[in-house]
C-alpha positions as CSV (number, residue, x, y, z in Angstrom):
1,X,60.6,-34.3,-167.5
2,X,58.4,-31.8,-165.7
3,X,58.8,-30.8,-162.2
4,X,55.4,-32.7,-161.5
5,X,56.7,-35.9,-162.8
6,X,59.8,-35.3,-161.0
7,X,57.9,-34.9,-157.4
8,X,56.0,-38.2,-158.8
9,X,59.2,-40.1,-159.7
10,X,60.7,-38.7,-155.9
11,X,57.4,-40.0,-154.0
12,X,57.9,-43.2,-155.7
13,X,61.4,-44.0,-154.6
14,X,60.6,-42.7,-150.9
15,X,57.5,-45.2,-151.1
16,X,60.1,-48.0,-152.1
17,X,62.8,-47.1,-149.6
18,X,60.1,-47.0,-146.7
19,X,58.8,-50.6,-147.8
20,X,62.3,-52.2,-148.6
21,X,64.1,-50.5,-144.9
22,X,60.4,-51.7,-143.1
23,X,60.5,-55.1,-144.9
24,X,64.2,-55.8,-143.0
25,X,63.3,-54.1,-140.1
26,X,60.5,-56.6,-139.5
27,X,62.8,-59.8,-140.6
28,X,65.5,-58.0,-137.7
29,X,62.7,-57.7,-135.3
30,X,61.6,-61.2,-135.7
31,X,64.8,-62.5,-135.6
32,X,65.3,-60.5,-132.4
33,X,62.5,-61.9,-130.7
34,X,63.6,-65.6,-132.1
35,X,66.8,-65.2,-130.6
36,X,65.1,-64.2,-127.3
37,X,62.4,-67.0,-127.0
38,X,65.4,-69.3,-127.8
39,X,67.6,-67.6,-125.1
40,X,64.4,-68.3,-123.1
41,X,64.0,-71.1,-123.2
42,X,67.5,-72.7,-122.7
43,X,68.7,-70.8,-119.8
44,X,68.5,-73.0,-116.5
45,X,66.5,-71.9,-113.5
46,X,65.9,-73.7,-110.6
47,X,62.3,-73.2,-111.7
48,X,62.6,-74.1,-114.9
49,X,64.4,-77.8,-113.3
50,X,61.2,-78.2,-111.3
51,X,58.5,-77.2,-113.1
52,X,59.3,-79.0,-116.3
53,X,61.3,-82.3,-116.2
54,X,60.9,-83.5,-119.8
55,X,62.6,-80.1,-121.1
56,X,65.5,-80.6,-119.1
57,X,67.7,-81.4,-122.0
58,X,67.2,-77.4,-123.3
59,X,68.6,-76.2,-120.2
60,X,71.1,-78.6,-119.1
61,X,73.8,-76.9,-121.3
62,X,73.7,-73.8,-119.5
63,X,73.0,-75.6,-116.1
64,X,76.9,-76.4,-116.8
65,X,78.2,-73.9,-118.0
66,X,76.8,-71.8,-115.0
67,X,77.4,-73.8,-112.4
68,X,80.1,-75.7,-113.0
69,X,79.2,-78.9,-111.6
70,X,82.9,-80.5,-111.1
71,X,84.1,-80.0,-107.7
72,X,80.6,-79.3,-106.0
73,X,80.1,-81.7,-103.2
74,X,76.8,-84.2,-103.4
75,X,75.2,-81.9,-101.2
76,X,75.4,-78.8,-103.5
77,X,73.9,-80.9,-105.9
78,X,71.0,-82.0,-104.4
79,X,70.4,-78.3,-103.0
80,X,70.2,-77.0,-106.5
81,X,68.7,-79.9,-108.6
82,X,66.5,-81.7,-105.9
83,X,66.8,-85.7,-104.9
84,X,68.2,-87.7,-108.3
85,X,65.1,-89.7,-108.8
86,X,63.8,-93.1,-107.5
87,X,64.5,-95.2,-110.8
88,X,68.3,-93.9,-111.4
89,X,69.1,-95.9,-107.9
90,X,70.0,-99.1,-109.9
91,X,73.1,-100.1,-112.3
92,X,72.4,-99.1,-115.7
93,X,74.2,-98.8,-118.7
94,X,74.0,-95.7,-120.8
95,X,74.3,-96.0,-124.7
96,X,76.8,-93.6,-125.9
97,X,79.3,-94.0,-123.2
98,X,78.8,-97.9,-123.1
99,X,79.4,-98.1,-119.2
100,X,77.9,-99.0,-116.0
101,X,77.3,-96.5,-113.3
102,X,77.3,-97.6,-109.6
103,X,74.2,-95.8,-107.7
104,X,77.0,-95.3,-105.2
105,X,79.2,-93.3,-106.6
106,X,76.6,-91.2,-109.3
107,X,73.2,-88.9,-109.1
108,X,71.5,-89.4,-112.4
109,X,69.0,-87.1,-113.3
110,X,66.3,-87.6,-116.5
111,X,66.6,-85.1,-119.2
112,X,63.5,-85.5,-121.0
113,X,63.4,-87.6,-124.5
114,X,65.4,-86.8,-127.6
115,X,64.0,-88.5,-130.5
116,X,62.9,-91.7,-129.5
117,X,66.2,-92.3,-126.5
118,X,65.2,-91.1,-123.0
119,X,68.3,-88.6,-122.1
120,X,70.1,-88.5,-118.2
121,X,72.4,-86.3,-116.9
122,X,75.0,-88.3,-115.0
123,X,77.1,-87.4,-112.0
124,X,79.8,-88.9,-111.4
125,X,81.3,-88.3,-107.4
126,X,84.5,-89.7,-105.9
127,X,84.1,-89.4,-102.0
128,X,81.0,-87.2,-102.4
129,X,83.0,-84.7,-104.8
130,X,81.9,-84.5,-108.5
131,X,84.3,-85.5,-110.4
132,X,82.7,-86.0,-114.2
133,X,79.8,-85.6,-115.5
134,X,78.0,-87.5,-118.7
135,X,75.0,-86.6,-120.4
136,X,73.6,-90.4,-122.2
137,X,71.0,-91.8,-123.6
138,X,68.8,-95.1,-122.7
C-alpha cells in the first residue's frame, strides 16, 4: 500500500466517523428537543389552566406536585385555578373511585377527555381546608 492509498483509506474513515458521530448527534439533538416540547407542554401555569381547558389533564400532574394542594384553604384554590365550573355544582359519581361527591364539601374541575371518559380533578375540603384530592373519570 502506497502513501496515496493510505491518505485515501485515512480520508475515508474520517468521512465515516464525521457521518456516524453527526448521525447520533442529530438523534441526541432531537431527543433533546422531544424531551423539551414534552417538558413544555406538561408543566402547569396559570396560563396554561386558562387558556386551554381540555389539556388540563397534561398539566394537572405537575399542578400537584408544585403546589401541593392538601392543606390550601378553598380560597387558595379558587385564586390559582379560577371558580370550579357551573356543571360540577351537583352530586355526581365518578367512575374509578365509585363515590358520590357532595358540591358542599368538593371543587371539581374538568380535565379535558382521555379516550372516550371526560376526566375531573376533584377537591375534596373539610371546613374549607383540602383535605384529598381525586383525579376520575365520567
Amino acid at each position: 500500500m502506497d502513501e496515496k492509498e493510505m491518505h485515501k483509506d485515512v480520508y475515508k474513515a474520517k468521512k465515516w466517523n464525521f457521518i456516524i458521530i453527526g448521525f447520533f448527534a442529530a438523534i441526541f439533538l432531537f431527543a433533546l428537543v422531544g424531551l423539551g416540547i414534552y417538558t413544555y407542554q406538561h408543566t402547569f401555569t396559570v396560563e396554561k389552566w386558562f387558556e386551554a381547558p381540555n389539556d388540563r389533564i397534561k398539566i394537572v400532574d405537575d399542578l400537584i406536585k408544585r403546589y401541593k394542594l392538601i392543606g390550601k384553604t378553598e380560597q387558595e384554590i379558587i385564586s390559582l385555578l379560577g371558580e370550579e365550573e357551573e356543571y360540577a355544582n351537583t352530586k355526581t359519581s365518578f367512575k374509578m373511585s365509585e363515590e358520590y361527591f357532595e358540591p358542599e364539601s368538593t371543587i371539581i374541575y374538568h380535565l379535558g377527555v382521555r379516550y372516550v371518559d371526560d376526566m375531573w380533578l376533584i377537591l375534596i375540603l373539610e371546613n374549607g381546608i383540602v383535605v384529598d384530592y381525586r383525579i376520575d373519570a365520567t
